[in-house]
matplotlib code that plots the C-alpha trace (Angstrom):
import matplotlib.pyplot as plt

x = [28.2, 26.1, 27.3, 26.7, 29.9, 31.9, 29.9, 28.2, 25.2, 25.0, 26.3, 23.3, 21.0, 21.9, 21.7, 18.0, 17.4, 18.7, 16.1, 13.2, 14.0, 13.8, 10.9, 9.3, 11.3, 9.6, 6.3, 6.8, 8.0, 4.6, 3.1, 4.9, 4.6, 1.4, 2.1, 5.6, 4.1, 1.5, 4.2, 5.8, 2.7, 1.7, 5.2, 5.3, 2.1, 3.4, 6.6, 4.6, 5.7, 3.7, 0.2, -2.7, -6.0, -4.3, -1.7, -4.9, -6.7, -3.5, -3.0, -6.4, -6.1, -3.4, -4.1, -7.0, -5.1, -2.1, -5.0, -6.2, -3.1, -1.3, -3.5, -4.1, -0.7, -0.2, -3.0, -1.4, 1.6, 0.2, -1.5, 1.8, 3.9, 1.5, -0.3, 0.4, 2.7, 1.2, 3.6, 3.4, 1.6, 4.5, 5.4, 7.6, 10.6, 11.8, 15.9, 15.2, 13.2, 16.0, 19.0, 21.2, 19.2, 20.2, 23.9, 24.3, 22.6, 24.7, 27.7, 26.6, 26.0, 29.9, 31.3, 29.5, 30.3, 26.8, 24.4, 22.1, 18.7, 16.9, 14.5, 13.9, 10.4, 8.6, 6.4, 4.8, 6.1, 9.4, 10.8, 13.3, 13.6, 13.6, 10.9, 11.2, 9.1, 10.3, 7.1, 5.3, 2.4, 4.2, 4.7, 7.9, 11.4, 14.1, 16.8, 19.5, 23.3, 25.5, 27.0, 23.5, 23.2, 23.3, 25.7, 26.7, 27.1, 25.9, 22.5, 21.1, 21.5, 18.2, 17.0, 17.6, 15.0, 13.5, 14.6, 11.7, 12.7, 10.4, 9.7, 9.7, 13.6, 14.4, 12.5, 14.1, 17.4, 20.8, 22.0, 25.1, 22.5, 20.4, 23.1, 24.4, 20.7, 20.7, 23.6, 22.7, 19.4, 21.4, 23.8, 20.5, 20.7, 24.4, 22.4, 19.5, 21.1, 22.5, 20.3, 19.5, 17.5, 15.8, 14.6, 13.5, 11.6, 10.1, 8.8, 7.3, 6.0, 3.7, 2.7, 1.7, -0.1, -1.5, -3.1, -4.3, -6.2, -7.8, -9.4, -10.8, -14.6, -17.5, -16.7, -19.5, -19.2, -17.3, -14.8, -14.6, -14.0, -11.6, -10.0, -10.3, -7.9, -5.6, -5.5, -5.0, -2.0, -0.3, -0.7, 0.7, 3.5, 4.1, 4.0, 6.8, 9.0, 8.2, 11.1, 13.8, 12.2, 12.4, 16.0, 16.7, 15.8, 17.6, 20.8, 20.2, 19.8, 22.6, 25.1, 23.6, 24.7, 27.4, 28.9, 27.3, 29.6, 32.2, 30.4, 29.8, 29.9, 30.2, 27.9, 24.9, 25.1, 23.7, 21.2, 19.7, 19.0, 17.1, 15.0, 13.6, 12.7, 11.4, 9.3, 7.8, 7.4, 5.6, 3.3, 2.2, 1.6, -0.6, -2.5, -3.1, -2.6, -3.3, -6.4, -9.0, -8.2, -8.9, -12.0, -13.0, -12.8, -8.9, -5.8, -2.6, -0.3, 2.8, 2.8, 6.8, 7.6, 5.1, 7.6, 10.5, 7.9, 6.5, 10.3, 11.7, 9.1, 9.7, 13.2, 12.3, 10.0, 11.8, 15.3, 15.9, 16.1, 18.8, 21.1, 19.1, 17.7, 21.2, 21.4, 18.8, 21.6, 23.2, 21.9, 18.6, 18.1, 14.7, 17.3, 18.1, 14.4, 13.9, 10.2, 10.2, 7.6, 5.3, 6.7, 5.5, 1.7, 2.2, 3.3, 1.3, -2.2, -1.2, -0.5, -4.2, -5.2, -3.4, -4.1, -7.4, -8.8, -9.6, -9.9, -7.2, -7.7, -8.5, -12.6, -14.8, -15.2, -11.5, -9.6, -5.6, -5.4, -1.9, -0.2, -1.5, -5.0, -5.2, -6.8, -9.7, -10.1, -9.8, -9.7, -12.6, -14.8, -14.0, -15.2, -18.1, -19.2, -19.4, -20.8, -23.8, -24.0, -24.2, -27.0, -28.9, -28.7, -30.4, -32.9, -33.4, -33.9, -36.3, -34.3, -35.9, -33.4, -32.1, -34.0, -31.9, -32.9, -32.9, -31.6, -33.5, -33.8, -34.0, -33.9, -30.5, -27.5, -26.0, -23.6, -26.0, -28.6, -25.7, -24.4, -28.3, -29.3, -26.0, -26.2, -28.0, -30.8, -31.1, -27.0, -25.2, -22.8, -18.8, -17.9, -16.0, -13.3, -13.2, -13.1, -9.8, -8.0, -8.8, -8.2, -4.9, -6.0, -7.2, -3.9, -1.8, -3.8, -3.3, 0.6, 0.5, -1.2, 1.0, 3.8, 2.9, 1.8, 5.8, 7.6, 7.7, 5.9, 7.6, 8.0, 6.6, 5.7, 2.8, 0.3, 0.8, -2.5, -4.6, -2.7, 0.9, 2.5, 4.3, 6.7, 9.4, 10.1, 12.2, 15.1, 14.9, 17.3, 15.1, 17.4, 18.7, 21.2, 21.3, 18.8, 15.5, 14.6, 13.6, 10.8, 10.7, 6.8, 6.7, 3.7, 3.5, 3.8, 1.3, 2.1, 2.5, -0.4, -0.9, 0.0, -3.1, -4.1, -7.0, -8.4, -9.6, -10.8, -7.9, -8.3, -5.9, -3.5, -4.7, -7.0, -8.2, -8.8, -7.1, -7.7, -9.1, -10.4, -13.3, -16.1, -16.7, -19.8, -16.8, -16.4, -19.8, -21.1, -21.5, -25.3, -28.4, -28.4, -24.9, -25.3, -28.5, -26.7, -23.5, -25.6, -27.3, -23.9, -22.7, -25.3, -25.4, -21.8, -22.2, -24.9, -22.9, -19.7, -21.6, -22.9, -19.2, -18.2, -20.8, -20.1, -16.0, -16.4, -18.6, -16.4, -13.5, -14.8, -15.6, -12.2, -8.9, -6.4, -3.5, 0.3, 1.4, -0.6, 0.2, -2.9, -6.3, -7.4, -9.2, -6.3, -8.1, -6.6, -4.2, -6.0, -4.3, -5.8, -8.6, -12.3, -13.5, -15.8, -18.6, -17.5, -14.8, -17.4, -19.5, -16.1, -15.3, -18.5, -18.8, -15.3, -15.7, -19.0, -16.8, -14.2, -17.2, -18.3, -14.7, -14.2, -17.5, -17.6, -14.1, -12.3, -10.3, -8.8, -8.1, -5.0, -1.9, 0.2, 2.9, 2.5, -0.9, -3.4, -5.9, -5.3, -7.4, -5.5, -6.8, -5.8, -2.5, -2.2, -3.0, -6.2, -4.7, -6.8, -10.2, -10.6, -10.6, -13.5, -15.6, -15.1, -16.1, -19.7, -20.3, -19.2, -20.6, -23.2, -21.5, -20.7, -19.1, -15.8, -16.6, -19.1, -16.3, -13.2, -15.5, -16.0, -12.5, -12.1, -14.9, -16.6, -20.6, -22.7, -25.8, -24.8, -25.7, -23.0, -22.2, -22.5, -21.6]
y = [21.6, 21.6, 18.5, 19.1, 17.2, 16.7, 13.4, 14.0, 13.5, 16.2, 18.7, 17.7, 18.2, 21.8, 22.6, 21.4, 23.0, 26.3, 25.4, 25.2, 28.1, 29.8, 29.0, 30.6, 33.4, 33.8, 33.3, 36.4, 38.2, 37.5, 38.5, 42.0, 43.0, 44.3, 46.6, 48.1, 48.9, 51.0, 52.6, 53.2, 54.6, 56.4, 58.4, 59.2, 61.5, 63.1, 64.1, 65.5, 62.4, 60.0, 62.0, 62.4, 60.1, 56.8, 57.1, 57.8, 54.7, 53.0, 53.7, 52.5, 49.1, 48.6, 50.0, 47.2, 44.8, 45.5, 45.3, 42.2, 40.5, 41.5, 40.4, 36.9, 36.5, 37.3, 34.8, 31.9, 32.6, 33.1, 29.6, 28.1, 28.5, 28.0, 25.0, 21.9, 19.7, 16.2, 14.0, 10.0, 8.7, 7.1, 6.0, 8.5, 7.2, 9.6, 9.5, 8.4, 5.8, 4.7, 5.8, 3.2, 3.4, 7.3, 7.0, 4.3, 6.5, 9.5, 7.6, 6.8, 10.0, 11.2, 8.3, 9.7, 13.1, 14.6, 16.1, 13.4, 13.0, 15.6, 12.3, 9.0, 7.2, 3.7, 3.2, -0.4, -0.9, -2.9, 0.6, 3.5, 7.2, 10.6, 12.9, 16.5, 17.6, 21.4, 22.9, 24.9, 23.5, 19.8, 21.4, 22.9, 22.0, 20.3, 22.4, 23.2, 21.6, 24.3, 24.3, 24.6, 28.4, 31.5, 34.0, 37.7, 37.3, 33.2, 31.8, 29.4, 25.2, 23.8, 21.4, 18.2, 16.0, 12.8, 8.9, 6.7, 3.0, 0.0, -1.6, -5.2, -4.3, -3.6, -7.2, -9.4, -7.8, -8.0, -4.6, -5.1, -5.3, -2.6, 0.0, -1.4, -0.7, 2.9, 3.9, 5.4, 6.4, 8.5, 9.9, 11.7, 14.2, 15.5, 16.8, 18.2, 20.4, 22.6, 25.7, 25.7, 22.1, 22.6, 25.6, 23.7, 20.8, 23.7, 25.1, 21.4, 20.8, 24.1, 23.8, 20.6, 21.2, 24.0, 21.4, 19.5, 22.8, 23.8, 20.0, 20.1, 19.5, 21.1, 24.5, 27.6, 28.7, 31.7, 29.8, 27.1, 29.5, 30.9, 27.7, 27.0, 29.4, 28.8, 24.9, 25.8, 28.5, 25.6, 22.8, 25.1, 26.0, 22.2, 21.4, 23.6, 22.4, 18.9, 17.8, 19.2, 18.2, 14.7, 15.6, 16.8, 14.1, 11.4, 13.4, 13.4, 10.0, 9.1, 11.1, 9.2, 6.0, 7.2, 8.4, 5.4, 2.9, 3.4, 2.3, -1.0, -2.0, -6.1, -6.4, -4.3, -6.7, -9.6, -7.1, -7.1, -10.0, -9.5, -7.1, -9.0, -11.7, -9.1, -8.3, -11.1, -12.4, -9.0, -9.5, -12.9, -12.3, -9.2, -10.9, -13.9, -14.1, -10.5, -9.3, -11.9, -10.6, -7.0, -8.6, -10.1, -6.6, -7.6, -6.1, -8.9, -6.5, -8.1, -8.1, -7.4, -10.6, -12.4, -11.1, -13.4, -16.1, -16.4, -15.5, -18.3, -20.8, -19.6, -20.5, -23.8, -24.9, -23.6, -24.7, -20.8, -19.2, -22.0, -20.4, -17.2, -18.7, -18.9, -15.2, -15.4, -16.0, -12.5, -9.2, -8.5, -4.2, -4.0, -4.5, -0.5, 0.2, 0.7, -0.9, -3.2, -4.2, -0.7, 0.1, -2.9, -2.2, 1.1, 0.1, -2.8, -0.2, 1.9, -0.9, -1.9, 1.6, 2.3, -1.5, -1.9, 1.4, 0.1, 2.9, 5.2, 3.7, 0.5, 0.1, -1.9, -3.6, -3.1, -4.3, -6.1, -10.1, -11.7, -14.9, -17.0, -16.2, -16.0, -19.2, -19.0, -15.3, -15.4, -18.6, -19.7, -17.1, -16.4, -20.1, -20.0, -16.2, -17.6, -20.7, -18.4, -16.0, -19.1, -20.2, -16.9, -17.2, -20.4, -19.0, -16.2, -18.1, -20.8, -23.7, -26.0, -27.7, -31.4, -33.6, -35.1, -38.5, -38.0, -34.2, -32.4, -29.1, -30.0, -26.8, -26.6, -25.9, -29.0, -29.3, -32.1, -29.1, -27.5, -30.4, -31.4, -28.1, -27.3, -31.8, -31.5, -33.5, -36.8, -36.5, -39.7, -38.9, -39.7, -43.0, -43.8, -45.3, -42.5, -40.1, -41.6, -41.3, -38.2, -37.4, -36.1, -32.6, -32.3, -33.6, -31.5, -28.6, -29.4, -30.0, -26.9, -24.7, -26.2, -25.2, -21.6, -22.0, -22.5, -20.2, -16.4, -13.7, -11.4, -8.3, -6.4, -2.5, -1.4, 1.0, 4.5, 6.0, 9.2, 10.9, 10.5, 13.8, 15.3, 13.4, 15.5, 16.5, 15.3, 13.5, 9.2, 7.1, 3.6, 0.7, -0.8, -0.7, 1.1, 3.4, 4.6, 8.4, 9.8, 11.5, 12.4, 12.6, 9.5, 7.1, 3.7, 1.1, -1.0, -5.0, -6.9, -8.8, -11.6, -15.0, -16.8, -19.3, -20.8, -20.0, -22.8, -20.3, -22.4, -25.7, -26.1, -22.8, -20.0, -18.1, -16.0, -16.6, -14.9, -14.4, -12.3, -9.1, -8.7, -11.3, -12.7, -15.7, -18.3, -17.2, -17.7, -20.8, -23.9, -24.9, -23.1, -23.2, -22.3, -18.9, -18.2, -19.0, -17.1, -14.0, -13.9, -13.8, -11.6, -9.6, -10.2, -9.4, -6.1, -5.1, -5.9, -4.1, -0.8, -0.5, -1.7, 1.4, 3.9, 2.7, 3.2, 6.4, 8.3, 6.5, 8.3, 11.5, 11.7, 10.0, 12.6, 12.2, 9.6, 10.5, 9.3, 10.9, 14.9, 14.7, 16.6, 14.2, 10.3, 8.0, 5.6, 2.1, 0.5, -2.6, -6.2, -8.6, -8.1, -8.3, -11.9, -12.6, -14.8, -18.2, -17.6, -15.8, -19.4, -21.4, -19.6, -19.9, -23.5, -24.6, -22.7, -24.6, -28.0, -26.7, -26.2, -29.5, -30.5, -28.7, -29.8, -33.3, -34.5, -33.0, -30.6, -27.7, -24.1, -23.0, -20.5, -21.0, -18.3, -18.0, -19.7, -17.9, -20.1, -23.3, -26.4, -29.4, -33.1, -35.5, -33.0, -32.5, -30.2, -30.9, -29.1, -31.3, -30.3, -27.6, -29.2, -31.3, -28.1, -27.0, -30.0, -29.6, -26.1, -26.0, -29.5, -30.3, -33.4, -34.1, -37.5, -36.5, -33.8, -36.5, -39.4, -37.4, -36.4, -39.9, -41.1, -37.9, -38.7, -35.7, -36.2, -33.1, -34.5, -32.9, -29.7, -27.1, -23.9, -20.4, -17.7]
z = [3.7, 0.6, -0.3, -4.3, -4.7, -8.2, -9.5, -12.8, -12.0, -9.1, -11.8, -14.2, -11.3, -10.5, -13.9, -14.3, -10.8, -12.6, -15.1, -13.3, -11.3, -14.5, -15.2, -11.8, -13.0, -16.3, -14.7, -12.0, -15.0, -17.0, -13.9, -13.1, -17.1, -16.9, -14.0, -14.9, -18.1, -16.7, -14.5, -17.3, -18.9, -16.2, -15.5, -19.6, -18.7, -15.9, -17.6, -21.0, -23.0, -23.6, -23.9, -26.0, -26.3, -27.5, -24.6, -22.6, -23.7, -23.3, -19.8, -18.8, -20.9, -19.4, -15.9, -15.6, -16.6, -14.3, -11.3, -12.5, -13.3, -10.3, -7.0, -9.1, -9.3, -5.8, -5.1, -6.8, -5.2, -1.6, -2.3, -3.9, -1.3, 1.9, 0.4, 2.4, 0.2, 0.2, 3.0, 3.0, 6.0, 8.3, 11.9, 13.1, 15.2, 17.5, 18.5, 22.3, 20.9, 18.5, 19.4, 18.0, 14.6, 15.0, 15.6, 12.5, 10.3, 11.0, 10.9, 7.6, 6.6, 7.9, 5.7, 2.8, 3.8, 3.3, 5.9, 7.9, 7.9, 10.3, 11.3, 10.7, 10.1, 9.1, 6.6, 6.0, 2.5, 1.4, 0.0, 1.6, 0.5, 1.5, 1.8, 2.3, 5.4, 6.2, 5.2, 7.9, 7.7, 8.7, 12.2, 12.9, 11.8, 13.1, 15.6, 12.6, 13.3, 14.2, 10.6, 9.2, 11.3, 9.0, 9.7, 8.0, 4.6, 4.9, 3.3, 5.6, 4.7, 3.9, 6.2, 5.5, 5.0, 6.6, 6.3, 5.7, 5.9, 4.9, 8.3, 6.7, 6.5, 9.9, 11.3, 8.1, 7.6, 9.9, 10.8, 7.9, 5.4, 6.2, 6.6, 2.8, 1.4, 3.2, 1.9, -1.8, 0.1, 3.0, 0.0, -1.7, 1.4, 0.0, -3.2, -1.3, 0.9, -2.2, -2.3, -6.0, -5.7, -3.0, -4.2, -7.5, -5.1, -3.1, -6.1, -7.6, -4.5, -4.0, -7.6, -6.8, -3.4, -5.6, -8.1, -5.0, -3.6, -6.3, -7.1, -3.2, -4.2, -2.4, -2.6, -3.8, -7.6, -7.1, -5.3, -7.9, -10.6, -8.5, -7.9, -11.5, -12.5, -9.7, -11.2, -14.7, -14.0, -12.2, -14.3, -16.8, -14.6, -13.8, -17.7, -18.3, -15.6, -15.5, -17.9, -16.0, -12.9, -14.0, -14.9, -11.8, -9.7, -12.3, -11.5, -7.7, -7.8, -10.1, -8.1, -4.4, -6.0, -7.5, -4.0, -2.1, -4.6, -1.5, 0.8, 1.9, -2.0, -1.5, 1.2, -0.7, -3.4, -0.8, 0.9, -2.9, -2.7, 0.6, -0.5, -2.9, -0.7, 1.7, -0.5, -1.8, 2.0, 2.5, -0.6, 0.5, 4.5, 3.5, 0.6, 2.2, 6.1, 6.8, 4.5, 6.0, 8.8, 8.2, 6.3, 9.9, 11.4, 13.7, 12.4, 13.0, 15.2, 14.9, 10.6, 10.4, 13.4, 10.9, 7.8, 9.6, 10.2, 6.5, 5.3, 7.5, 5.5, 2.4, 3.0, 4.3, 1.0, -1.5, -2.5, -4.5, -0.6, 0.8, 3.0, 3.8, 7.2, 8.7, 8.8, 11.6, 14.3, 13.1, 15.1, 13.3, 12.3, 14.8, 18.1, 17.0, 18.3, 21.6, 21.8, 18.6, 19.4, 20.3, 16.5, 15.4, 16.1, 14.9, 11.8, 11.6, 12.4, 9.1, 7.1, 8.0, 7.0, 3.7, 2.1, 3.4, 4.5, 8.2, 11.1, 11.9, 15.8, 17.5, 18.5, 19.6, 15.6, 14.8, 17.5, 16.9, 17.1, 18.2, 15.8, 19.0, 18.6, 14.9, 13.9, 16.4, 16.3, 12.9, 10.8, 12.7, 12.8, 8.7, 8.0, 10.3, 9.5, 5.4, 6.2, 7.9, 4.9, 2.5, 5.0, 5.1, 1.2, 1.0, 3.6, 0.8, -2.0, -0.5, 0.3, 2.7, 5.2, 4.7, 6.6, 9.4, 11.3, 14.7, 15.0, 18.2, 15.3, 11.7, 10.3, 11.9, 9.1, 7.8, 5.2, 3.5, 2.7, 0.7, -1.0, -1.7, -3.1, -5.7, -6.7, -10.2, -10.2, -12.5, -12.6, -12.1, -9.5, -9.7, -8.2, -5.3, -7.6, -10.2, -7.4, -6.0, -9.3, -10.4, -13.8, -15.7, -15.3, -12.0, -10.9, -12.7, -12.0, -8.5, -8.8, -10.6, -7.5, -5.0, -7.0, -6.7, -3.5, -2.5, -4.8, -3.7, -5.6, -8.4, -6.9, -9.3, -9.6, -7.1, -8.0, -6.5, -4.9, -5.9, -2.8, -4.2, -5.6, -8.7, -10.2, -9.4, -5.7, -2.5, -3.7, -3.1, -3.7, -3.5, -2.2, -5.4, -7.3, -9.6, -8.0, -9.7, -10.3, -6.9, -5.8, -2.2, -2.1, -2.2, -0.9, 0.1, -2.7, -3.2, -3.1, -6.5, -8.2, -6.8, -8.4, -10.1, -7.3, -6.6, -3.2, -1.1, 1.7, 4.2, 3.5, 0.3, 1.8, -0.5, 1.1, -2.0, -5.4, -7.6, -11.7, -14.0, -12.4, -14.2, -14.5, -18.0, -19.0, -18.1, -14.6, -13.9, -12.1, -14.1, -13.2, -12.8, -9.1, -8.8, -10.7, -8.3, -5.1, -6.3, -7.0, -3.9, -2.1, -4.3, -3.8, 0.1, 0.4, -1.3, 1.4, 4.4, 2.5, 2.2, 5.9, 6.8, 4.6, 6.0, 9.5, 9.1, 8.0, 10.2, 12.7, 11.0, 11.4, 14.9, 16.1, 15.9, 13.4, 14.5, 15.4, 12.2, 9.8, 9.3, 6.6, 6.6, 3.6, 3.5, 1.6, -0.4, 0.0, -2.1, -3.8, -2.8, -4.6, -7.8, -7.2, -6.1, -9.2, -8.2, -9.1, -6.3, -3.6, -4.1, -3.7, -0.3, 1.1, 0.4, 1.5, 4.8, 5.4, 4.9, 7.3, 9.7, 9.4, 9.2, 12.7, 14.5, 13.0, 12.5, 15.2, 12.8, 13.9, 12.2, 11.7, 10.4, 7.7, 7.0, 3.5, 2.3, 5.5, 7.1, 6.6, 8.0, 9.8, 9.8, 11.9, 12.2, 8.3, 6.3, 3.7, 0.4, -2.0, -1.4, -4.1, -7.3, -5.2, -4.5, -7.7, -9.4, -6.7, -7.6, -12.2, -13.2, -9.8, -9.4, -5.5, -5.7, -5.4, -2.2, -0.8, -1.1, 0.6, 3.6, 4.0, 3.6, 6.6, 8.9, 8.4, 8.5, 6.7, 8.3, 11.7, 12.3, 12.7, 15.2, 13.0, 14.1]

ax = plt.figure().add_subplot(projection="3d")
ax.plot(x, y, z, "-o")
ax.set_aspect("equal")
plt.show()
């Protein structure tokens, strides 16, 4: 069953497989020139022919170059076709573990008449394809079906390649709606399995791992001349076949949707619409409830339960989701899994590692944190960890403690020594009045971030890492409709952007600040001692990020590579958020010393909220208006407003708080 079928696009794939294939023919032609000329030279002497002292010249010329030419071809193609192909790091799901996830995928795969996947795997991204994993080097394939078994006179089926599925789907969606968003994904095996394009993706794919050998750094000069040529011969190769390899994968993915239409047609129109959602639930639990976390040095193991939980919110806040919650009585897709919640962790560990670049393993400083323990393990110790660093800044820069009546310790950290230090002297400071009606446009700026805060993020295009492949390999069929050009070497999208919110570091819900990446003269603090105190966290921060970095990885290289990744190579981490610029840094820091105060003083306590992170709760609310205050403290050293809502909360800075 090569399962090329009749659709259009299949036909428009084999021919640009046929193309590219010629191409590898032309280039083992230029390679075997040079020596069936010289046999050709060399058999014209030995018959009488072709002698004298030109033919004699000739033959040498082109005797060299026949030795030359013909073990560096050899080379490049020894190194093309053993090269390890570049694989996305997953959570492989074994049938036993999965058996129901097994038997509704290949009863997918009989409706659309096409070959099923040989395995199934997670990856912690909202995005499904299918990635092509029968190189030797990726351990050893699959046992063939008994239709895939060569006999006389039969050329063995390729084997089919593996199902990755985004494991946000399988937690958010109902088992309907994923097998309706698999569907044009499964129907991309029917094309792969015809000889002719997987010999094409075979080829891309060593010319490709080829590009990736040659660029390994560290190697002695011979070897990197060596390696020189090996990159240039296929770069060139993968210039001249990168067009129909585009092609190629167009078609496969035009004819998977094309023979998906069938298939549960009405009901994949809904699942859209859950994949977007997914997606922007996904976005805004790893942005904002799951990086301060990793920041901390815990990894949240339950991120996809947490996908339902922020998902579930969204659809409570914000009228656009109505209706979606209601599904939750149907059969959710993770009751296929055996162990949800064993594949949870898993997935939830590489999530860590391909957004943030944590350790492969739990340790001692990387160890996982349940939703229970979150604000205490986590909130907590965030707020009271900055508050310290702010502290050890002021130390640096010569700040003498607030005097406080009565305290057994007055150097002890008080919030007053903060508020005392950033007030500009000889300023007269806001009223009590003017603080409670804040001006036009503070209060829509605040309208405008709680807006934000409740709508769910565009889910735009991630950034691919360094690590992903050639543009055209593995057919993938991603799950929409119609489907994009596939490439089955595919990595792990990155989140979208963030939205432009103003973090509050919990107290206001947005945990992170997010704006212009690059610092410009307007981002910078708005008074002298602002821009000092922001630069010496910048600066501290930096220090503490660089051991954190030097510690990680000579961890990494002692520990043994994980279960789920079949890579030799360090993945750099796919950014989440821009870099805090300094104005933000100072922000944080100051808002988590409040929420200490807030915590020690006012008997507040930290806590989770799905879609904004750490959040601070007075009196059982939640305090979303203390930015503009802190900002109004830290750009114009004016602490009237700050000063009159910790009043109005019962908050005293003149107490000492606990650090960390």
């Amino acid at each position: 069953m090569t399962g090329i079928g009749v659709e259009a696009g299949a036909q428009a794939a084999r021919s640009r497989a046929l193309a590219v294939l010629r191409v590898r023919g032309r280039a083992l032609a230029a390679a075997l020139l040079p020596a069936g000329a010289a046999v050709i030279l060399l058999t014209g002497a030995s018959t009488g022919h072709l002698v004298g002292p030109g033919w004699d010249a000739a033959r040498w010329i082109v005797g060299v170059l026949a030795l030359l030419v013909l073990p560096a071809a050899a080379g490049v193609a020894v190194v093309v076709a053993r090269a390890r192909p570049a694989m996305s790091p997953t959570v492989p799901i074994p049938e036993e573990s999965a058996p129901d996830l097994y038997r509704m995928v290949r009863d997918l795969a009989d409706r659309l008449d096409v070959p099923a996947p040989s395995a199934i795997a997670l990856t912690p991204d909202c995005d499904s394809w299918l990635e092509d994993r029968a190189h030797s080097a990726h351990g050893p394939p699959p046992r063939p079906a008994p239709d895939e078994i060569a006999g006389p006179g039969r050329r063995r089926a390729p084997v089919a390649p593996v199902l990755v599925i985004g494991s946000p789907f399988l937690w958010w969606m109902r088992v309907g709606e994923l097998r309706a968003v698999l569907a044009p994904v499964i129907a991309g095996t029917g094309p792969s399995a015809h000889p002719d394009i997987a010999a094409a993706r075979r080829f891309v794919r060593g010319l490709d791992a080829a590009v990736a050998v040659a660029s390994t750094p560290g190697r002695c000069p011979l070897a990197r001349g060596l390696c020189a040529a090996l990159g240039w011969v296929a770069r060139l190769l993968l210039r001249g076949c990168r067009e129909h390899a585009t092609q190629m994968e167009r078609g496969v993915a035009a004819a998977a949707a094309e023979r998906a239409q069938a298939v549960d047609y009405g009901l994949r129109i809904v699942a859209q619409e859950q994949v977007g959602l997914a997606y922007a639930g996904w976005d805004r639990l790893l942005t904002k409830v799951a990086l301060p976390a990793w920041r901390m040095g815990r990894w949240p193991s339950r991120l996809d339960a947490g996908v339902v939980a922020a998902l579930t919110e969204l659809s409570r806040r914000d009228r656009l989701a109505e209706g979606f919650a209601s599904r939750l009585g149907e059969r959710p897709a993770c009751d296929l899994l055996e162990e949800p919640g064993a594949v949870d962790e898993a997935a939830s560990l590489l999530a860590a590692r391909l957004f943030h670049g944590g350790p492969a393993e739990p340790g001692p400083d990387w160890s996982p944190v349940d939703w229970q323990a979150y604000p205490e393990e986590v909130v907590d110790r965030t707020w009271r960890a900055d508050a310290a660093r702010l502290h050890r800044v002021l130390d640096s820069l010569g700040v003498r403690p607030s005097p406080t009546p009565g305290a057994p310790d007055p150097t002890a950290p008080t919030l007053s020594r903060v508020l005392d230090h950033l007030t500009t002297p000889n300023r007269p400071q806001t009223s009590p009045q003017t603080a409670e009606d804040p001006a036009p446009e503070a209060l829509a700026h605040t309208a405008e971030g709680e807006h934000a805060a409740h709508a769910p993020s565009r889910a735009a295009e991630g950034e691919r890492a360094a690590h992903a492949p050639s543009q055209a390999a593995e057919g993938e069929v991603a799950p929409h409709d119609p489907p994009q050009a596939a490439d089955g070497e595919h990595t792990p999208q990155g989140p979208p952007a963030p939205d432009d919110e103003t973090r509050t570091g919990g107290a206001g819900g947005n945990t992170d600040a997010e704006g212009e990446a690059e610092a410009d003269p307007a981002e910078a603090p708005g008074t002298p001692r602002s821009a000092a105190l922001a630069a010496g966290i910048t600066a501290e921060l930096a220090r503490e990020e660089a051991r954190a970095q030097q510690h990680a990885a000579t961890a990494a290289r002692s520990q043994e590579r994980p279960r789920w990744d079949d890579s030799d190579c360090v993945l750099p981490p796919f950014p989440l958020q821009p870099q805090r610029t300094a104005r933000e840094l100072l922000a944080d820091h100051v808002t988590a010393m409040v929420c200490c105060a807030a915590v020690d003083t006012a008997g507040a306590v930290p806590a989770l909220d799905w879609l904004d992170g750490p959040s601070l709760l007075l009196g059982g609310e939640r305090a979303a208006d203390l930015a503009p205050k802190v900002r109004s403290l830290i750009e114009e050293g004016d602490p009237g407003p700050l000063r009159h809502w910790l009043a109005a909360s019962g908050i005293r800075p003149e107490k000492p708080v606990r650090l960390v």
